[in-house]
C-alpha positions in Angstrom: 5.5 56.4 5.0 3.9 58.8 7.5 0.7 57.9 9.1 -1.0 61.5 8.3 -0.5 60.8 4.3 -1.4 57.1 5.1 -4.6 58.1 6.2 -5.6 61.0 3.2 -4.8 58.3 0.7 -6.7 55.7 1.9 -9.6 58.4 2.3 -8.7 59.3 -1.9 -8.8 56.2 -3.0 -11.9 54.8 -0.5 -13.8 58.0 -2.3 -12.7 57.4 -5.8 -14.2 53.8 -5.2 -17.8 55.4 -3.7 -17.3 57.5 -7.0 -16.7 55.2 -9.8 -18.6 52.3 -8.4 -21.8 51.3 -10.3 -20.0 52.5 -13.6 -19.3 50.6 -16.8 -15.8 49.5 -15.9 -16.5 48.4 -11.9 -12.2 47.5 -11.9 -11.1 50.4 -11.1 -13.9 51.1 -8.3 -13.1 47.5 -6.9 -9.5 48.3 -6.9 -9.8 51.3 -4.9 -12.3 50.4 -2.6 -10.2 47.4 -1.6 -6.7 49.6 -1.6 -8.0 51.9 0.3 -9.7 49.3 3.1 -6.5 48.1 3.3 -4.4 51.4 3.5 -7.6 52.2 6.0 -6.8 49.5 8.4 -3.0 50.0 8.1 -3.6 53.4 9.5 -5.0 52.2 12.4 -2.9 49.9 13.2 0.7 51.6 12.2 1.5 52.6 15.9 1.3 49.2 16.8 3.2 48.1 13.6 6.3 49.9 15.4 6.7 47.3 18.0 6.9 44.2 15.7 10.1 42.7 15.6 11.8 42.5 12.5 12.1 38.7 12.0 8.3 38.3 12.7 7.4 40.4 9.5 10.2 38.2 7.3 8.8 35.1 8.8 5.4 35.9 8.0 6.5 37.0 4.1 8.2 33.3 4.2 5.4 31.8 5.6 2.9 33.5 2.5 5.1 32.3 0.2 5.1 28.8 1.0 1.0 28.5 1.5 0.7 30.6 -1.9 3.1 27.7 -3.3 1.7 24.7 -1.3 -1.9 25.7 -0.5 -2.5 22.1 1.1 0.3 23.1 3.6 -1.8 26.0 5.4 -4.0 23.0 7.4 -0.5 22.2 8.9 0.7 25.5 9.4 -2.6 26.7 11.4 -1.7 24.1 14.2 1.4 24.5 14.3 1.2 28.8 14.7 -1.3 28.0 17.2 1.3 25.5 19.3 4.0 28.5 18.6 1.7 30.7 20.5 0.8 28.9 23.3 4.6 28.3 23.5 5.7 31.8 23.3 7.7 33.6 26.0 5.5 35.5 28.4 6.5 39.7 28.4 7.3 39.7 32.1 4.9 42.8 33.8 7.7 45.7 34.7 7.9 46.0 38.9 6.2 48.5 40.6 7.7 51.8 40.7 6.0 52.5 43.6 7.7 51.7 47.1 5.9 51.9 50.2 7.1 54.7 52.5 7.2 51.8 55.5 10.2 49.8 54.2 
């Protein structure tokens, strides 16, 4: 999906929930305000979405599968994420492209 059309429907729906809310049925305000959040803050952060790797986002579905299964299992999962992130690889910085007219 384009980020332009990402954005106008997260704006719809974010006003259709200022709209309805306070009304008899407050579902479909709820619905939409939270849709459209989310939508809001997958806007921002689609450019940055690019440079996930693919494995990451299937790990992370299998990952919210199990805890949705096994909720107990989340207190293990959190330490172990955190020990997979200390123990990443480091992105090495890229050289200099500068060189110094004296070498």
């Amino acid at each position: 999906m384009q980020r332009h059309a990402l954005g106008v429907l997260a704006i719809v729906l974010l006003a259709v929930g200022v709209a309805t809310y306070g009304r008899q049925d407050t579902a479909v305000a709820g619905a939409c305000l939270r849709i459209g959040a989310v939508l809001a803050l997958l806007w921002l952060a689609m450019p940055q979405l690019r440079d996930v790797p693919a494995w990451l986002l299937g790990a992370l579905g299998v990952v919210l599968l199990i805890v949705l299964r096994w909720p107990k299992l989340l207190w293990a999962m959190l330490p172990l994420a955190a020990v997979l992130w200390l123990l990443r690889p480091r992105m090495r910085k890229p050289a200099s492209r500068y060189t110094d007219p004296r070498d």
